[in-house]
N, C-alpha and C positions, 0 to 999 in steps of 0.2 A: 882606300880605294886605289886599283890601279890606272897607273900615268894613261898617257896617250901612249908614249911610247911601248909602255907593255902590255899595253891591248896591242899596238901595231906587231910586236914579236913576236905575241900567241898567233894571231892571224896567221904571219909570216908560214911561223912554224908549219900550222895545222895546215896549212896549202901543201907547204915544204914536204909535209909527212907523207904525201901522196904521190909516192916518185914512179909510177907508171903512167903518170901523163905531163909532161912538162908544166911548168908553174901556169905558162901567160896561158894553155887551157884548163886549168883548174881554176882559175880567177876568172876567166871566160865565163865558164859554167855556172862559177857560182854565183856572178853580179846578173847572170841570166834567171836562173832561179829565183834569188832573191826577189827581182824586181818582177816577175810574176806573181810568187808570192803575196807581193805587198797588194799589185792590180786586180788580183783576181779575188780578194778582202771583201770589193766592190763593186768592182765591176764586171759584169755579166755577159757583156757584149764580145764574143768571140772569147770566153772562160773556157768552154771544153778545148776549143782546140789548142791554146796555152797553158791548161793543164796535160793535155798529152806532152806536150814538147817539154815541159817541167819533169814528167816522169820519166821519157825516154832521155834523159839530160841524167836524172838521177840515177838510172838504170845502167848507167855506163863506169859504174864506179862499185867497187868489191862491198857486199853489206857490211863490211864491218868498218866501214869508212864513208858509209852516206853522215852517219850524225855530225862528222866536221861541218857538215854547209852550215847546221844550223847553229851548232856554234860558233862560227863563222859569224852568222847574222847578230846571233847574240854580243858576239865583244863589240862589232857595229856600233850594234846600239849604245852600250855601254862608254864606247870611247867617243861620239856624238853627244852624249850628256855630260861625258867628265870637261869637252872641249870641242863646240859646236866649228869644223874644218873640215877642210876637204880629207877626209880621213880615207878613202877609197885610194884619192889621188897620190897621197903618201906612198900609201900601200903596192899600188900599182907599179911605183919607181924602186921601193925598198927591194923590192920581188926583180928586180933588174930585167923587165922583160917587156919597156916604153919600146917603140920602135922610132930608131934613127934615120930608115928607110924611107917611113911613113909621114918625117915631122915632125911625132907623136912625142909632146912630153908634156908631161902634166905640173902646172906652176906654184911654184913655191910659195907659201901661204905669205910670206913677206911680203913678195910682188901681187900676189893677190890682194890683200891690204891694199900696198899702195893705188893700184888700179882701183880700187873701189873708190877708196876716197879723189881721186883724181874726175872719177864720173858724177859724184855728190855737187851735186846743187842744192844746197841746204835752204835757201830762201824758196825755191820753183816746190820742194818738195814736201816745206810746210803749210804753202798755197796750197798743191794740190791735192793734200789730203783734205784738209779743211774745204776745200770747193767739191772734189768730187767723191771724197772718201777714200779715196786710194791712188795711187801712183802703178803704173806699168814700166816694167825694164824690158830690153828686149837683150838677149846675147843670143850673136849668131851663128857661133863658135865655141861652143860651151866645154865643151869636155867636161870633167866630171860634176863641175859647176862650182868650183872654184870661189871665181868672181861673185856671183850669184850669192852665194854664203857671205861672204866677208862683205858684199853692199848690205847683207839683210842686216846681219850685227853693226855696221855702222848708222843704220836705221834707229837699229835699237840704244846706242848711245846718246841719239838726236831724241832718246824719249818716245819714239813711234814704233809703236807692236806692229812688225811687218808682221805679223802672222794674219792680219786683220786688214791693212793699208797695203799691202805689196801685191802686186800679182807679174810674174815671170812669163817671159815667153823665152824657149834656148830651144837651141836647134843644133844637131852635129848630123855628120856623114855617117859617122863611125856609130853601128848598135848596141857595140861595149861601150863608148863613152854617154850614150842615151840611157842605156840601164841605169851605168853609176851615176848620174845626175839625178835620172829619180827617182833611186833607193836615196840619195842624201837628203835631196830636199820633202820627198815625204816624210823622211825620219822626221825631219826636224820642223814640220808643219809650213813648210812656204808654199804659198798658191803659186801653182805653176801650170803650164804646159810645155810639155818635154819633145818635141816633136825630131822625130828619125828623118830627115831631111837633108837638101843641098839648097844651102842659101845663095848659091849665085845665080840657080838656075831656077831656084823658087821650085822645085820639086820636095812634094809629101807625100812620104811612105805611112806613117804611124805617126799618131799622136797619145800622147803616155801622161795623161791626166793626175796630178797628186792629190790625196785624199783630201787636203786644205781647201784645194781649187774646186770641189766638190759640196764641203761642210762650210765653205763660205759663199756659196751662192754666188760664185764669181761668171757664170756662165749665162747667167740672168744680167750681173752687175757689169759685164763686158758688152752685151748687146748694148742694153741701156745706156750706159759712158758713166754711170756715178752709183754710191749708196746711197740709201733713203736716209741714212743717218747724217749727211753732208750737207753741205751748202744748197747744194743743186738737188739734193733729196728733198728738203726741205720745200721749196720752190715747187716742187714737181707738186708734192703734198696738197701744199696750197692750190696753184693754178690749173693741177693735171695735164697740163702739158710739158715738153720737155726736148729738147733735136739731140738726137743720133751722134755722136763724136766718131764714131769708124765705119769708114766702107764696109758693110757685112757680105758683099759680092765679093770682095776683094779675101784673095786666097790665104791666110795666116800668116805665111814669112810675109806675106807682100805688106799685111795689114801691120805687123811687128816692125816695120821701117818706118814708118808715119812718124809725124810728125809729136804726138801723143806723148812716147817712149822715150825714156831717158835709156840711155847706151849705154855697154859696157864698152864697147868701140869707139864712142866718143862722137861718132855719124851723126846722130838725133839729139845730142841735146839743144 
């Protein structure tokens, strides 16, 4: 099988091979795509006119070089399985076209590591699955979701399938870094919401739902505050009663600061 890194240099490549539009809009396009793609699998809700935008996107490129997107998407995949990382964010730096202007740089899986385990409360996080069934993180800064990834695998060293116990909330300014956070974390099944946002100013443009967050009933399990499989599910079982853990009037970023949320910031634990 090939490395990560030789899925990252076919990518390169097949970007590269498309030299009538500079790299950082061929990367544009295709984490655009992609992440249509993936949304519009399922969801229905404003599909035609994301499908328009997907074909006018593809349309802008010679027929004999539309099939790169989707091999594109395929090495994705492939290098997500061979090594669950922010493999977009690699890509995005390898392609030399981060913007220094902007701030823009996407963090090196080392330092993403360490940040992760730095936000790990290992005692708070085996309560609270065991009481409510799952734990929420919030990142309000996400970029391609980095962090996000490397807390979900340190989850999973602690023994606990975030696939099942974890639900995400991230947020960025930037709609390329919205894409590539939930093309990775759909890839790789983490319950999230991906929200096109400014967390200072608590404004929401889009919210970008991953398939997980959907096949896990978290939408149900976030109003509620617990799973039926929990501590607190249990109890409810029994008494049928049960109190509310989030303001539901309260706007998303505002409700992802609470107290609830363990951080990638460090803000909320």
């Amino acid at each position: 099988m090939p490395s990560t890194k030789e899925h990252l240099k076919s990518m390169a490549s097949a970007i590269d091979a498309i030299r009538y539009y500079p790299a950082q809009s061929v990367f544009t396009d295709f984490v655009e795509m992609a992440a249509i793609a993936i949304r519009n699998a399922y969801d229905h809700t404003g599909r035609e006119e994301r499908e328009a935008l997907y074909l006018k996107l593809l349309h802008k490129y010679k027929p004999e070089d539309r099939h790169r997107f989707s091999e594109l998407l395929q090495q994705l995949v492939q290098a997500l399985h061979e090594e669950p990382a922010d493999i977009l964010g690699e890509l995005y730096m390898t392609l030399g076209v981060a913007s220094a202007a902007r701030g823009q740089f996407f963090t090196p899986p080392s330092i993403s590591n360490l940040l992760a385990q730095l936000a790990m409360d290992t005692d708070r996080i085996h309560q609270d699955v065991a009481r409510r069934g799952f734990i929420t993180l919030s990142e309000p800064s996400c970029g391609s979701g980095a962090m996000v990834i490397s807390f979900a695998h340190k989850m999973q060293d602690l023994g606990i399938n975030f696939q099942q116990h974890l639900h995400v909330t991230l947020v960025d300014l930037d709609l390329r870094a919205v894409h590539m956070a939930f093309i990775q974390l759909s890839l790789l099944h983490i319950p999230a919401i991906v929200v096109h946002g400014n967390t200072l100013t608590v404004q929401e443009f889009d919210h970008w739902h991953t398939p997980a967050h959907g096949m896990g009933l978290f939408g149900v399990k976030l109003k509620r505050g617990f799973a039926i499989d929990s501590d607190m599910g249990q109890a409810y079982v029994a008494t049928g009663s049960a109190y509310a853990e989030e303001d539901l009037t309260l706007p998303l970023l505002a409700r992802a600061g609470q107290g609830n949320n363990l951080s990638t910031q460090g803000a909320t634990l």
